[in-house]
N, C-alpha and C positions, 0 to 999 in steps of 0.2 A: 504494500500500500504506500503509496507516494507521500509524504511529508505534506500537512496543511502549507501554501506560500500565500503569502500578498502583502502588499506594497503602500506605503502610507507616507505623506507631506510630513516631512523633515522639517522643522523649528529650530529655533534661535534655542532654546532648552533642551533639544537632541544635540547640540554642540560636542561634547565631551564622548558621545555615543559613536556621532560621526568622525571624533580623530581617533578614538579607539579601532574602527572599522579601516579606518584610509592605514592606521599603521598594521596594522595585520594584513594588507595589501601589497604593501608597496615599500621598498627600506625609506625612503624619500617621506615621511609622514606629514601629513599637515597638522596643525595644530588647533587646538580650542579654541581661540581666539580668532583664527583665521575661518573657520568651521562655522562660527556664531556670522560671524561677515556672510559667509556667505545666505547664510540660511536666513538671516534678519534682509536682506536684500530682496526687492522686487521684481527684478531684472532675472535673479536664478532660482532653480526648479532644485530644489533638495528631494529627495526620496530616499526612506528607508526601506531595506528589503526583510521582511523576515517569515521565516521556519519557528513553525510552533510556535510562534510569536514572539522570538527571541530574533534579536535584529543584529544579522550578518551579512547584511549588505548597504549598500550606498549608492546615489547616483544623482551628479550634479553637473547641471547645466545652466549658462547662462544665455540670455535670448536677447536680440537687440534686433529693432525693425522684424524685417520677418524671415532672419536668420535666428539658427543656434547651435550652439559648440559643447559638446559634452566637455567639459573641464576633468573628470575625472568620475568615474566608475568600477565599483569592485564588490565580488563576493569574499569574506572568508574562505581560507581554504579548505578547510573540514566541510564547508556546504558546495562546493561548486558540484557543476553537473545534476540539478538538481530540477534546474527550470527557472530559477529565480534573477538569474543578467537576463535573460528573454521576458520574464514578465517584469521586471522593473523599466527594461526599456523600451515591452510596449507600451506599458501606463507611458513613462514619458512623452515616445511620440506623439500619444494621443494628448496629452494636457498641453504641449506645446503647440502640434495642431490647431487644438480649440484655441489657444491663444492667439494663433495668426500667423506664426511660424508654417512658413515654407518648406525649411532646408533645414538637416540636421548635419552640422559635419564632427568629426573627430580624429585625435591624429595618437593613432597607438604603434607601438614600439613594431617594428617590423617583424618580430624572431614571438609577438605574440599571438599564438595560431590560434587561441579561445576567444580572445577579442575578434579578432581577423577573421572569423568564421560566421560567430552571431552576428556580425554588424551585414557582412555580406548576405546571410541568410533572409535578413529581413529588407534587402535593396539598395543596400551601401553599392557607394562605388569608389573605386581607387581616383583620387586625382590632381594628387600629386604626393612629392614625396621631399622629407627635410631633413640632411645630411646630419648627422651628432647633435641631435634636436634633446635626444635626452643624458649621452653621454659619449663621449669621444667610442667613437664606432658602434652605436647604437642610435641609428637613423629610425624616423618613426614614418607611418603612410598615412599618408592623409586621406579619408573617403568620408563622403556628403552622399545622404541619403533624401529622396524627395520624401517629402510629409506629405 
């Protein structure tokens, strides 16, 4: 039987939940105060993911006119493969959609083939690409998905 998932608006008071999550992602973590920034902002789409209702994932994007750029997205690794980066990034699409958003783009490390897979699977496309974007000889791809 597959794990309950779903997906809920991230707060300025999920802050502390959200840099717990970004650092069990990524060694690069964002911080509490940076986290609250984003989530207190009108411009960006916080989302928590959770299992059982315990929140191991994240996903945030900021929207401007009628573009928007995933800033940063992740499951725990103990839950990945689960369904939960596919349903947090359909809710996204869809709440930035209704907002007026067009075009989703994001720009992931190139060597990350779960990223690179999900985003293609739902109609990303590659187009373009930025040399030592996250570390000297770790170039990321850039792909923009139509909303």
């Amino acid at each position: 039987m597959a794990a309950p998932l779903s997906v809920r608006q991230a707060g300025p008071l999920d802050a502390g939940v959200l840099a717990r999550l970004h650092g069990n992602c990524f060694a690069w973590a964002w911080d509490e105060p940076a986290m609250m920034r984003f989530a207190a902002s009108p411009e960006v789409l916080c989302l928590i993911g959770l299992v059982k209702n315990a929140a191991v994932g994240f996903f945030i994007a900021r929207k401007a006119s009628d573009e928007a750029e995933i800033l940063t997205f992740g499951v725990a690794p103990g839950f990945r493969k689960m369904g939960l980066g596919r349903a947090m990034l359909d809710a996204a699409m869809e709440r930035l959609r209704t907002s007026g958003a067009k075009r989703l783009f994001l720009e992931v490390e190139e060597g990350n083939e779960a990223a690179l897979q999900l985003y293609l699977s739902c109609g990303g496309k590659a187009v373009g690409h930025r040399k030592d974007y996250y570390a000297p000889g770790s170039d990321a791809a850039i792909l923009s998905l139509a909303l």
